[in-house]
C-alpha positions as CSV (number, residue, x, y, z in Angstrom):
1,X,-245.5,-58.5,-144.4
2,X,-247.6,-55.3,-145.7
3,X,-246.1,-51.7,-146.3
4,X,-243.2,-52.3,-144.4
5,X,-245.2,-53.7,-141.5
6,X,-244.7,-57.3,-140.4
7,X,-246.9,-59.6,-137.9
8,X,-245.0,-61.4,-134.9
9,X,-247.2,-64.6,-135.0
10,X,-245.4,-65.8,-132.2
11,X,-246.0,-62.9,-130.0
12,X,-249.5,-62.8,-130.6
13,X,-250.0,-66.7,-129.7
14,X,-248.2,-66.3,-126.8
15,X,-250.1,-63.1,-125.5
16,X,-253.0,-64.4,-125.8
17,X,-252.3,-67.9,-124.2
18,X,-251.5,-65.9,-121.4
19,X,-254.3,-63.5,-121.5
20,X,-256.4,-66.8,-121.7
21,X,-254.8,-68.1,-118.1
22,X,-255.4,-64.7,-116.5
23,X,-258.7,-64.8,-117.4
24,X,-259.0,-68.9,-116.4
25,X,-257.4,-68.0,-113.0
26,X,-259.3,-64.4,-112.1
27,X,-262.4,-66.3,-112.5
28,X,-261.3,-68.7,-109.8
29,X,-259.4,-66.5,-107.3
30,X,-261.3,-64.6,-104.7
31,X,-259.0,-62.4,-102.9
32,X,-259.5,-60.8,-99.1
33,X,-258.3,-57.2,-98.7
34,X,-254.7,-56.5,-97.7
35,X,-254.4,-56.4,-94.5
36,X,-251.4,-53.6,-93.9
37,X,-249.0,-54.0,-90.9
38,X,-246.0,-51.3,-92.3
39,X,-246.1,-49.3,-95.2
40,X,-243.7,-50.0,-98.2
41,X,-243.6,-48.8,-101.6
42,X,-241.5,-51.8,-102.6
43,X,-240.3,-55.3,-101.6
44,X,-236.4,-55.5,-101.5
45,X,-234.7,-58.1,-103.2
46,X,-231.7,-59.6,-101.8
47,X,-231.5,-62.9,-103.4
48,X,-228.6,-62.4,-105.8
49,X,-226.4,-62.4,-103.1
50,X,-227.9,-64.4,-100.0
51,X,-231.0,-67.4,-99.5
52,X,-231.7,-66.2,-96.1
53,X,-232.2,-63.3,-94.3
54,X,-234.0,-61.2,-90.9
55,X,-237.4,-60.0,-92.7
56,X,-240.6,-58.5,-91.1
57,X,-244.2,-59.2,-93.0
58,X,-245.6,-55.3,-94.2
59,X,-249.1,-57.1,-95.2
60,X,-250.7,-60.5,-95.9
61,X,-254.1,-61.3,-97.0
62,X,-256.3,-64.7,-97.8
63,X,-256.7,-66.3,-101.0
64,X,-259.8,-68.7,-102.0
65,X,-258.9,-70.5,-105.3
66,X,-260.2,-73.9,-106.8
67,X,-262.2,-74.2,-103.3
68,X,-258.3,-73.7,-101.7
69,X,-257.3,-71.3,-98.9
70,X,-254.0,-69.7,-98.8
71,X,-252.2,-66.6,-98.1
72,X,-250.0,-63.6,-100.1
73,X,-247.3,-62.4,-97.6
74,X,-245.3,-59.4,-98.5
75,X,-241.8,-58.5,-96.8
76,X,-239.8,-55.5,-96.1
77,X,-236.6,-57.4,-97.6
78,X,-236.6,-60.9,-99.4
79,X,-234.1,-63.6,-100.9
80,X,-236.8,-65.3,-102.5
81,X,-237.0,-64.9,-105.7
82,X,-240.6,-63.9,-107.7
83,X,-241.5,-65.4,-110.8
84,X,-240.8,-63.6,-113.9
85,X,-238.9,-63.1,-117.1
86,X,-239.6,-67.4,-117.2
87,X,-238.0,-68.5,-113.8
88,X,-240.2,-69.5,-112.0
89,X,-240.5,-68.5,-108.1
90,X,-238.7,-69.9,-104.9
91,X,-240.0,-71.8,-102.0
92,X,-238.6,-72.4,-98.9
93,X,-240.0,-71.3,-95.3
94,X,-240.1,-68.6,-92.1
95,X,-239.0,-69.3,-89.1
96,X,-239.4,-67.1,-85.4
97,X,-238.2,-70.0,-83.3
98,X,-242.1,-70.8,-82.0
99,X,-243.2,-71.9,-85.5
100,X,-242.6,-72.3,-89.1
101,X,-244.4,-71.2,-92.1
102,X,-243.8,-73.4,-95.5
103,X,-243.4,-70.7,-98.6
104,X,-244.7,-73.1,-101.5
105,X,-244.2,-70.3,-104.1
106,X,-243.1,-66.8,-104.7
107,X,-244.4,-64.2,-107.8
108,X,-244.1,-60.6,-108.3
109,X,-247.2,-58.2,-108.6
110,X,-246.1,-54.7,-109.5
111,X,-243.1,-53.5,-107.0
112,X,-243.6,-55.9,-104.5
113,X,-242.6,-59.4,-104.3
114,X,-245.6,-61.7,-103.2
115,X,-244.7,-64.9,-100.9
116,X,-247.6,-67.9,-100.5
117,X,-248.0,-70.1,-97.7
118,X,-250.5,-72.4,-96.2
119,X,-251.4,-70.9,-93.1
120,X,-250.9,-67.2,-91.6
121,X,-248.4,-66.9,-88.9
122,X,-250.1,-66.4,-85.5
123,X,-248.0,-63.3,-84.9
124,X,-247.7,-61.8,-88.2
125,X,-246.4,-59.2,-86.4
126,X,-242.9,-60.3,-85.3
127,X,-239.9,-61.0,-87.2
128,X,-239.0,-63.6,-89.1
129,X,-236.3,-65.6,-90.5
130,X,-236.7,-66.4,-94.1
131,X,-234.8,-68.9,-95.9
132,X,-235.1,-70.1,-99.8
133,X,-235.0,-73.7,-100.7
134,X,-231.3,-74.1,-101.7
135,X,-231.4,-77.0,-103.5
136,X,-234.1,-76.3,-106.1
137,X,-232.0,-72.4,-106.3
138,X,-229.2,-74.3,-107.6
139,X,-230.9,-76.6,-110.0
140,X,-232.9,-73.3,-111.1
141,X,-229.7,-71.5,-111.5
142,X,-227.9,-74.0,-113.7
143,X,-231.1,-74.2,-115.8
144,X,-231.1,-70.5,-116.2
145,X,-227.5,-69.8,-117.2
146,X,-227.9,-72.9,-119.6
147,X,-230.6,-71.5,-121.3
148,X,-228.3,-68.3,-121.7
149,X,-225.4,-70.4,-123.1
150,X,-227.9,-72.1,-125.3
151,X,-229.3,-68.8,-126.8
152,X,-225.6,-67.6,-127.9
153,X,-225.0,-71.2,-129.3
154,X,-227.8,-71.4,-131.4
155,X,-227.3,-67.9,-132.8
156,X,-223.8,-69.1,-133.6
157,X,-225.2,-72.5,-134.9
158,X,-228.1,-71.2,-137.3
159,X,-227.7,-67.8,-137.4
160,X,-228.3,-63.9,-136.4
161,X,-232.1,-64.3,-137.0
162,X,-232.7,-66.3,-134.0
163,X,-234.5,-64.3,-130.8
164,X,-235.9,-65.6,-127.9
165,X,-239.9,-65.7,-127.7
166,X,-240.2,-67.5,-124.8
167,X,-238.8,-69.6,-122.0
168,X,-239.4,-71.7,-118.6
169,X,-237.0,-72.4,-116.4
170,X,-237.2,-74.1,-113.0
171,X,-235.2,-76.5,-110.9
172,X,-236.2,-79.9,-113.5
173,X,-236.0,-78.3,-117.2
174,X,-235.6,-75.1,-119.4
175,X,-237.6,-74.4,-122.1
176,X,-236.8,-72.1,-124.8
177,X,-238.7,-70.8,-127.3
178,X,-236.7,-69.0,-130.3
179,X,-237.3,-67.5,-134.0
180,X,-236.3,-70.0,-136.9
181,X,-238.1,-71.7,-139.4
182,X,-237.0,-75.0,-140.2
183,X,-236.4,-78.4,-138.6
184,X,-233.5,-77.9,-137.0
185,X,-231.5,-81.2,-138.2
186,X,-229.9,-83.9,-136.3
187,X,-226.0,-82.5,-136.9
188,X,-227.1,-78.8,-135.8
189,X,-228.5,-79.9,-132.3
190,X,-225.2,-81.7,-131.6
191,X,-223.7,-79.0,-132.3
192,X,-225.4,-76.5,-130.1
193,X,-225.4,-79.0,-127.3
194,X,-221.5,-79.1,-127.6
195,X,-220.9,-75.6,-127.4
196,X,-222.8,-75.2,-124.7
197,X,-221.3,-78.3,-122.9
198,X,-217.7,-76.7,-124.0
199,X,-218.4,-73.1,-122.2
200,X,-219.7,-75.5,-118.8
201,X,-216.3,-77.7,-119.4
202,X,-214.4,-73.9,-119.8
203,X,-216.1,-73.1,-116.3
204,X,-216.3,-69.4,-117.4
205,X,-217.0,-67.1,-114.4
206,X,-220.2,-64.8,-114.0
207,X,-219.5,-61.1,-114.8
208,X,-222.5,-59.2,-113.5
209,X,-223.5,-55.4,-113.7
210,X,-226.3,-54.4,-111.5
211,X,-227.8,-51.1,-112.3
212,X,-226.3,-49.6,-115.6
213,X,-228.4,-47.4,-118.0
214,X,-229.6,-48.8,-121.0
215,X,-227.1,-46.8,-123.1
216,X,-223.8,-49.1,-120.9
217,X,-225.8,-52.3,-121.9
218,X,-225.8,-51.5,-125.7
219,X,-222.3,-50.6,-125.7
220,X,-222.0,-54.3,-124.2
221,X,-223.5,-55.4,-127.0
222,X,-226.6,-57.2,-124.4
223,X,-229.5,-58.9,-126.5
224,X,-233.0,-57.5,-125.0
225,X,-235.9,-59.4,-125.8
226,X,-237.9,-57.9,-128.6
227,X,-241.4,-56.1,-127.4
228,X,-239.8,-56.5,-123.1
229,X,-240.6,-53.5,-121.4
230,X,-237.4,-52.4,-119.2
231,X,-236.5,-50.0,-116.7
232,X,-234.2,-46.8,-116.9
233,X,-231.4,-48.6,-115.3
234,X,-231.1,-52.8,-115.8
235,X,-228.7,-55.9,-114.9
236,X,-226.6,-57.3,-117.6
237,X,-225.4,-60.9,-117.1
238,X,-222.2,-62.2,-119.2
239,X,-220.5,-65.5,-119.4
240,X,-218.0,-65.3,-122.2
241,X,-219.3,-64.4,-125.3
242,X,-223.3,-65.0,-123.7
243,X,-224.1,-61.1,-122.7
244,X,-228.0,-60.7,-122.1
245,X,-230.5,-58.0,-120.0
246,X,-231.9,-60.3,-117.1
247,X,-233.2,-60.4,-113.7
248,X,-232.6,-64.2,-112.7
249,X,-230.6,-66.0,-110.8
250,X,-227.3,-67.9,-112.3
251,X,-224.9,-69.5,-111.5
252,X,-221.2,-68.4,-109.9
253,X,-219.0,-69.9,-113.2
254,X,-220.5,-72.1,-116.0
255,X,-218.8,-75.6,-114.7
256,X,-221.5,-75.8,-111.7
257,X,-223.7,-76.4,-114.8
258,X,-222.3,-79.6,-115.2
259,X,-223.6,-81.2,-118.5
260,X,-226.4,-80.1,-120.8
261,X,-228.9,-82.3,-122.6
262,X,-231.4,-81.2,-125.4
263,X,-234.1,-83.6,-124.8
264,X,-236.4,-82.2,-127.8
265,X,-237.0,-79.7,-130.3
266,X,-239.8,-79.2,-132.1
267,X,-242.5,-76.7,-133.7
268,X,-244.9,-74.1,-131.6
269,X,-246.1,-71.7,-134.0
270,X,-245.3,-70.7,-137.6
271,X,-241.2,-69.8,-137.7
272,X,-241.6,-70.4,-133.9
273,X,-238.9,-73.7,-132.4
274,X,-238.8,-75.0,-128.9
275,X,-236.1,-76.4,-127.4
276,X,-236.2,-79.0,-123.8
277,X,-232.8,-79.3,-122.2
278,X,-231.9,-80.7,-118.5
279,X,-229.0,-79.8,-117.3
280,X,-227.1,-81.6,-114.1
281,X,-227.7,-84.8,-112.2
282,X,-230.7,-84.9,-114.3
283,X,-229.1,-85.1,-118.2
284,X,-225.8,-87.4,-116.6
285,X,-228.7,-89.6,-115.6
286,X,-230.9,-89.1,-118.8
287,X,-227.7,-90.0,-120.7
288,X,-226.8,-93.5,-118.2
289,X,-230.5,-94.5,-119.3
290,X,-230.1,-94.3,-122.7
291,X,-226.6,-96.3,-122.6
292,X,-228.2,-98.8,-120.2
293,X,-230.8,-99.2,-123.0
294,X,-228.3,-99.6,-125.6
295,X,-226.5,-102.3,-123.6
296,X,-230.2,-104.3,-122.9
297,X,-230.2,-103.7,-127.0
298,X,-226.7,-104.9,-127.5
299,X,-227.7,-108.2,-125.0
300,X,-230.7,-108.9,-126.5
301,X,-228.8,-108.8,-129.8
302,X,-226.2,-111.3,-128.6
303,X,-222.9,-108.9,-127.9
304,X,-223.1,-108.1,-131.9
305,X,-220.9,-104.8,-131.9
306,X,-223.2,-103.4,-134.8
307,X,-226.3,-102.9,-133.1
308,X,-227.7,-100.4,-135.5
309,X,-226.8,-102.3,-138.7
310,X,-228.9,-105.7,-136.2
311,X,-231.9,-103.5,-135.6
312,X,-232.3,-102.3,-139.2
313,X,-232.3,-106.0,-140.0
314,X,-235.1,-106.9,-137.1
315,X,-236.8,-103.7,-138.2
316,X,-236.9,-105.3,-141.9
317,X,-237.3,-108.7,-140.9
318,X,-240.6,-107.8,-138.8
319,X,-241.8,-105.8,-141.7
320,X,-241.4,-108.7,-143.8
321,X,-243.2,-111.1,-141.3
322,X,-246.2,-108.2,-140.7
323,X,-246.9,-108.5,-144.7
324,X,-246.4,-112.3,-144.6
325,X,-249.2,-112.0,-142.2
326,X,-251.1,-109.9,-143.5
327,X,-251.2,-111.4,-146.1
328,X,-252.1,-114.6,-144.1
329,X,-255.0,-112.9,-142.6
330,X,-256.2,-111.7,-146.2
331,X,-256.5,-115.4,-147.4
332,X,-258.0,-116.2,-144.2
333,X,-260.8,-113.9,-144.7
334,X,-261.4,-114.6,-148.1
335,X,-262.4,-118.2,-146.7
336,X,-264.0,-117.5,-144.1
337,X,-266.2,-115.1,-146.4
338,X,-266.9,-117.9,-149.2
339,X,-267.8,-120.5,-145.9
340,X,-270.2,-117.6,-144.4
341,X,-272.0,-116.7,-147.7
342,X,-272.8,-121.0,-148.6
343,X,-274.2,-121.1,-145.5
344,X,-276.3,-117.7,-146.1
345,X,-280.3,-118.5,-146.3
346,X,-282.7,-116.4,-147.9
347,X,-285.8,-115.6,-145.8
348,X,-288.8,-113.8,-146.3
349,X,-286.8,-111.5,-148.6
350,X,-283.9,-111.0,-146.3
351,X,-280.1,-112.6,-146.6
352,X,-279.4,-114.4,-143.0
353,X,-275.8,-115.0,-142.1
354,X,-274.3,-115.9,-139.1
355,X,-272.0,-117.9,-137.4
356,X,-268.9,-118.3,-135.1
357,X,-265.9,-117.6,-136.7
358,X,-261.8,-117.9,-136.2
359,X,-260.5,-114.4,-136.3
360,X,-257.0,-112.7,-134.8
361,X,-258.2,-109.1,-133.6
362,X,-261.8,-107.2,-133.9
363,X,-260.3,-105.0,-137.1
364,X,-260.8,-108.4,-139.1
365,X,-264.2,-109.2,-138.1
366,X,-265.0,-105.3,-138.8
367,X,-263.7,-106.1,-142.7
368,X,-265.8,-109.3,-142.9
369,X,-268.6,-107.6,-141.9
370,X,-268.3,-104.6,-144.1
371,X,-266.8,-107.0,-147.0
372,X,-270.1,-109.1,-147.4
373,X,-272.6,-105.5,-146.8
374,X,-270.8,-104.7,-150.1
375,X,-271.6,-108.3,-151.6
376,X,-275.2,-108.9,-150.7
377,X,-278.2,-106.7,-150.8
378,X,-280.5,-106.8,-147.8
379,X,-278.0,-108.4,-145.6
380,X,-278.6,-109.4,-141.9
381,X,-275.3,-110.5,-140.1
382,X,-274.6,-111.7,-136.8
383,X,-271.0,-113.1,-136.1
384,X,-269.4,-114.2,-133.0
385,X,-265.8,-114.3,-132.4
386,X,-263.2,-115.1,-129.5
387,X,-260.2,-112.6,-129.2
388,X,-258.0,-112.5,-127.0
389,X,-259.9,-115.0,-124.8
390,X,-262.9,-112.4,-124.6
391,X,-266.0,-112.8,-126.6
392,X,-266.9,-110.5,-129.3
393,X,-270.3,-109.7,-131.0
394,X,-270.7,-108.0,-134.4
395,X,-274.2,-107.6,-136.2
396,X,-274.7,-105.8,-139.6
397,X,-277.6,-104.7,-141.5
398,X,-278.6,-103.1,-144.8
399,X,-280.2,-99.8,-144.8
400,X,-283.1,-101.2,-146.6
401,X,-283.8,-103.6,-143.7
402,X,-283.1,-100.6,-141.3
403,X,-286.2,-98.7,-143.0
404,X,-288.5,-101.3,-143.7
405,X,-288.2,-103.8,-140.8
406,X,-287.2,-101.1,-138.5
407,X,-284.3,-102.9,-137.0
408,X,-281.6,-101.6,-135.0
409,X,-277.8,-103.2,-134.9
410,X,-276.9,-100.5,-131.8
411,X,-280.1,-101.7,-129.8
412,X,-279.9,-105.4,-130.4
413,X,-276.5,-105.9,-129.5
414,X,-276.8,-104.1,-126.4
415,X,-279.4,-106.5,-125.6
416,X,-277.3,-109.3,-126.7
417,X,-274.2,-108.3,-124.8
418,X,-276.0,-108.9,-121.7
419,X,-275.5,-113.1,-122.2
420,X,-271.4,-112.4,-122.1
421,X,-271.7,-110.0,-119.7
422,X,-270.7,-106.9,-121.8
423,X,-272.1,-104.1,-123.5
424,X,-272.1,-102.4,-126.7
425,X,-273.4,-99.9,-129.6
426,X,-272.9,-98.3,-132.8
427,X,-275.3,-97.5,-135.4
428,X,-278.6,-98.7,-136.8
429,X,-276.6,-100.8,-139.6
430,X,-273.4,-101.7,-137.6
431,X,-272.8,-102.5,-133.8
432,X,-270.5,-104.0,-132.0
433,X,-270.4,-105.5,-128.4
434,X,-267.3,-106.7,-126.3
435,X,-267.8,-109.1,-122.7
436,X,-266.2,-111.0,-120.2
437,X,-268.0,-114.4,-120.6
438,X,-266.9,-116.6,-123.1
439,X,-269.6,-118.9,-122.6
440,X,-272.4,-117.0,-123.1
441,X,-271.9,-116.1,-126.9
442,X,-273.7,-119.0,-128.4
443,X,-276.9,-117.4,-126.4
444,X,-276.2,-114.1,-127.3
445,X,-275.9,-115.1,-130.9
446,X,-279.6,-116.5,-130.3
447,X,-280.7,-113.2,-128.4
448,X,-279.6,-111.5,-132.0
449,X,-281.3,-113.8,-134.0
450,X,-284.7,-113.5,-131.7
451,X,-284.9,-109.8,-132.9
452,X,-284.7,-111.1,-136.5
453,X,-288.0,-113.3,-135.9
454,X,-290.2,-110.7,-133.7
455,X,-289.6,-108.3,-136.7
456,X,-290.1,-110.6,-139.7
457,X,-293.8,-111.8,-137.9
């Protein structure tokens, strides 16, 4: 904040996230011209109150996008809904009795709403019968109206300072982005999720004003999203004490909701929180999961009634075991170093060790190897190993013996990796190479040892 003048960090991200996927999708969308069959100045919306309805198309025309056709179809009158303020658009189809046309989505571009479909009526001219898929309306409606109840409960659960900066909703989830700049802890998300599951349980009715002036929505005490550009006259939706400016769809009275679950909250931006809810069949089957989990836990832990005080004991218990073997693995390695370096022989100015060694997982080999580089000046190492029934190949080499003998660890194992039916790479001083036959590593290990001897000729 600078002379009274602040930044909204938020905003910014978010504007130019979407500036980004206008740009992304106008270079990939190739639109024909509109083809005009009435002339409208606007599209009609009569979704609030109906999901079908007697509409004529006033003009369609063909999209190419991502090597896909489809067509925009405009109506006189609609009840689907176009995708804005975050709820995203119906689907459904239109019907004339000699065919029907799928609606796959619905958006809004300036005044008119904008319907897509597969394939162009062959009498675009007639009417039609349009009707919105009911199902996901519902599901979209109860997500919506959540995500209202959610907004007033996290005001009243951290405070005046929260505002919405973003939200999806469609028929599986809402999202909703809001203003607050901490964690928010355990203890305040069950509470928010129980006031909003109390005004559901309360099944407060919708009380809806279409068409007020903006002067009757502040008397009502609406919240308007910061920086939203509205109309002289907008629609004010209330449950209870949840009273906000928006054009979506909702639901009749809160109890259709029927449960709310906050699946996650986390951070977006700097003093920007989202929150993921489901609301429905949806969270009263995310919730059975969970219990069914528990009960597999409580099984598994043989009926004991304190499962969390059992897990923190398996939980300490395996971290107890994972030291022990560490630990194991450490001593392990230590031997195996002090086997590997009395069998090292000293050639023509270079340090030659290899072998076939006893190791759990390829991070131990990768220690040995870099273990005895730090021991022994002008090292050349080649080790084999089986893990996990696979063969492994590991060679390292000092950077002096890089230089001077030109050798190349990333070259020879590839080479090499060919006898178990693998391949690898790496570096000049450190490879590594993975296969499928076991039998072939005592040849590969020979492969790697042949580059040794063409270079020290």
């Amino acid at each position: 904040r600078e002379n009274g003048l602040g930044t909204d960090e938020a905003g910014f991200v978010r504007e130019m996230q979407e500036q980004r996927n206008r740009s992304r999708n106008a270079a990939k969308l190739e639109t024909g011209d509109w083809v005009e069959l009435r002339k409208i100045e606007r599209s009609e919306f009569l979704g609030y109150d109906k999901l079908e309805a007697e509409v004529q198309i006033t003009r369609y025309r063909k999209v190419l996008q991502k090597k896909k056709i489809y067509y925009q179809l405009v109506f006189d009158q609609t009840p689907f809904y176009g995708e804005s303020g975050g709820q995203a658009g119906d689907s459904g189809y239109i019907s004339n009795g000699d065919e029907k046309i799928k609606i796959f989505d619905t958006r809004k571009e300036n005044n008119l709403i904008v319907h897509l479909s597969e394939k162009l009526p062959e009498n675009p001219e007639n009417s039609f019968y349009a009707v919105v898929n009911g199902e996901n309306r519902t599901k979209t409606a109860n997500n919506h109206t959540a995500t209202h109840l959610l907004h007033a409960a996290l005001r009243k659960v951290l405070g005046g300072h929260v505002e919405q900066k973003g939200s999806l909703v469609n028929a599986e989830h809402l999202r909703f982005d809001f203003s607050h700049f901490t964690k928010m802890t355990d203890e305040e998300i069950e509470k928010v999720e129980s006031i909003v599951n109390d005004k559901i349980r309360e099944n407060t009715p919708l009380e809806e004003k279409r068409e007020i002036s903006m002067q009757q929505a502040r008397e009502m005490d609406a919240v308007m999203l910061f920086g939203e550009k509205y109309g002289e006259t907008v629609r004010v939706i209330k449950f209870g004490d949840s009273v906000e400016l928006c054009g979506g769809t909702h639901v009749k009275a809160t109890g259709q909701i029927g449960l709310f679950k906050i699946i996650s909250e986390s951070a977006i931006a700097a003093g920007v929180r989202r929150i993921e809810a489901i609301t429905g069949r949806k969270a009263e089957n995310h919730v059975n999961e969970q219990i069914k989990i528990l009960k597999n836990i409580r099984e598994t832990l043989k009926g004991s009634k304190e499962i969390l005080e059992s897990v923190t004991e398996l939980v300490n218990k395996n971290a107890e075991l994972s030291d022990k073997l560490d630990a194991f693995n450490r001593e392990s390695l230590k031997k195996i170093r002090h086997e590997l370096k009395s069998k090292m022989i000293a050639d023509n100015g270079i340090n030659i060790i290899t072998g076939i060694v006893e190791v759990e997982n390829a991070a131990m080999m990768k220690d040995l190897a870099f273990s005895l580089r730090g021991e022994i000046d002008s090292l050349f190492l080649a080790l084999g190993a089986e893990i996990g029934g696979k063969p492994n190949l590991t060679v390292m080499i000092s950077d002096n013996l890089v230089e001077e003998k030109g050798l190349n660890a990333a070259k020879i194992v590839l080479e090499a990796g060919r006898e178990i039916k693998g391949g690898g790479g790496g570096q000049k001083f450190y490879a590594t190479a993975g296969g499928k036959d076991i039998t072939g590593l005592q040849a590969a290990m020979k492969k790697v040892l042949s580059y040794l001897d063409v270079n020290r000729i």
